[in-house]
C-alpha positions, 0 to 999 in steps of 0.5 A: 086892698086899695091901690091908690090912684098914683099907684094904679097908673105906675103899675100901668105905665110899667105894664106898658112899657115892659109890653113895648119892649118886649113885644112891640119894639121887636115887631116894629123892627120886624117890620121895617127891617121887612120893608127897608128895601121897598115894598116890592122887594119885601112882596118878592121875597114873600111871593117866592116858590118856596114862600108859597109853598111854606105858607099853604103848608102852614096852613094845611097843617093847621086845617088838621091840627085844629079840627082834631083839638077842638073834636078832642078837647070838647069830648075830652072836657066833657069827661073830665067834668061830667065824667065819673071814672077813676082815670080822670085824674090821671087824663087830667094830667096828660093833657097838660104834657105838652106844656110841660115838655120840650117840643124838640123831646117831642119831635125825638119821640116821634122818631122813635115811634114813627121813624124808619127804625122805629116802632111803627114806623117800618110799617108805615113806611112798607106800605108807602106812608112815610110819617118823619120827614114828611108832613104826616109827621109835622101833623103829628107834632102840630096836633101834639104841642096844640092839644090842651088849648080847647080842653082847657077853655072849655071845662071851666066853662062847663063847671061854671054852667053846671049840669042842671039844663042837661038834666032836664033835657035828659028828663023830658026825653032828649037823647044824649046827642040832642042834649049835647047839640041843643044844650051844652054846645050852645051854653060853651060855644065861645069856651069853644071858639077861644080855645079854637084861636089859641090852637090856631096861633100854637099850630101856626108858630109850631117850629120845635117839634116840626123842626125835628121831624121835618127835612127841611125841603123847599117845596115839600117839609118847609112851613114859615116858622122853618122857612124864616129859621132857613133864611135867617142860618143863610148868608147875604143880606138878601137872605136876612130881608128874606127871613123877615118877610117870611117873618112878617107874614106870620107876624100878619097872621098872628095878628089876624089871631090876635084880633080874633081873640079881642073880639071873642074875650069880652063874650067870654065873661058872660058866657060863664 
């Protein structure tokens, strides 16, 4: 079906203005709001102990979350496509719980699991590894409610190419490891490399799941998305400047994501 030209451009302009409004707007009075009482006000909020603190461990949590995801997404693609067990189905179905299930229900989860009464979690805490409240536990919960991005960008892609080239590898006598290194990670490296950015974006604006299993200290359990909810639940208009330098320091990242994503999305096209 045509679309006329007319058309065509009220559908854009509505696009266009359903996206300001919805994001654009609130992002621009993020940033004012940020900076309405000076840039050096807005840097002192921002360069605080405890927006430090909350900025290293947002990162940190995102340094191991996205490693493992992307380790487990390759591998966990591969057996869904190149696969030929019975349980793929049902793999395939686990993969998608955390877009189906609530992150505070996975935070609850991990108490139970690894809470001080919980299954493990007496354990761990015997032997001096305490997981809840502490950032072993915000890692859990970030690794959790991230895992399918990668998973999901990279089995498309590996239907797409097909398994003639691994095949023929495999015939001139390459091993597995050969064929995988030479072969199929080349061919889904930009699957890889965007599944990579939205595991990123997800472990860094986590705050259900970590919310929960967090103590919420300053210093110790607090990442940015808690450290803006924190400021935000303060009273004082000095707190509300500082929730939203917070604020705009995610804001900055997310758009440093975002510019990754542009970049990567139109290789992705030609990589399938």
């Amino acid at each position: 079906m045509r679309i006329s030209r007319p058309a065509t451009l009220s559908l854009r302009a509505v696009a266009l203005l359903y996206l300001a409004l919805l994001l654009l707007l609130p992002l621009g009075v993020v940033f004012v709001r940020t900076f309405e009482h000076g840039i050096g006000t807005a840097w002192n909020w921002m360069t605080t102990p405890a927006a430090v603190s909350a900025f290293w461990l947002t990162v940190k949590l995102a340094a191991i979350a996205v490693p493992l995801n992307t380790i487990f997404g390759v591998g966990c693609a591969l057996v869904l496509v190149r696969g030929h067990g019975r349980g793929r189905a049902v793999l395939d179905s686990l993969i998608d719980l955390p877009f189906v299930v609530s992150p505070v229900i996975v935070g609850l989860a991990l108490i139970l699991v690894y809470g001080e009464q919980g299954w493990f979690g007496k354990w761990f805490v015997q032997h001096g590894i305490p997981i809840i409240y502490s950032w072993p536990g915000m890692a859990i919960a970030t690794i959790f409610v991230s895992l399918p991005f990668v998973v999901r960008e990279v089995a498309p892609v590996l239907i797409e190419i097909g398994d003639e080239q691994e095949q023929a590898a495999a015939t001139l006598g390459a091993s597995s490891w050969q064929t995988f290194w030479r072969i199929t990670l080349p061919s889904i490296r930009w699957g890889v490399a965007y599944g990579v950015v939205l595991t990123t974006a997800r472990a860094l604006g986590e705050i259900g799941a970590v919310l929960v299993v967090s103590s919420n200290v300053a210093g110790q359990t607090l990442t940015l998305p808690l450290l803006v909810n924190q400021r935000a639940d303060q009273i004082g208009a000095g707190q509300i400047t500082g929730a939203y330098s917070a604020a705009t320091e995610l804001a900055i990242m997310s758009l440093i994501v975002l510019l990754a994503m542009t970049v990567l999305g139109p290789r992705r096209p030609e990589s399938r």
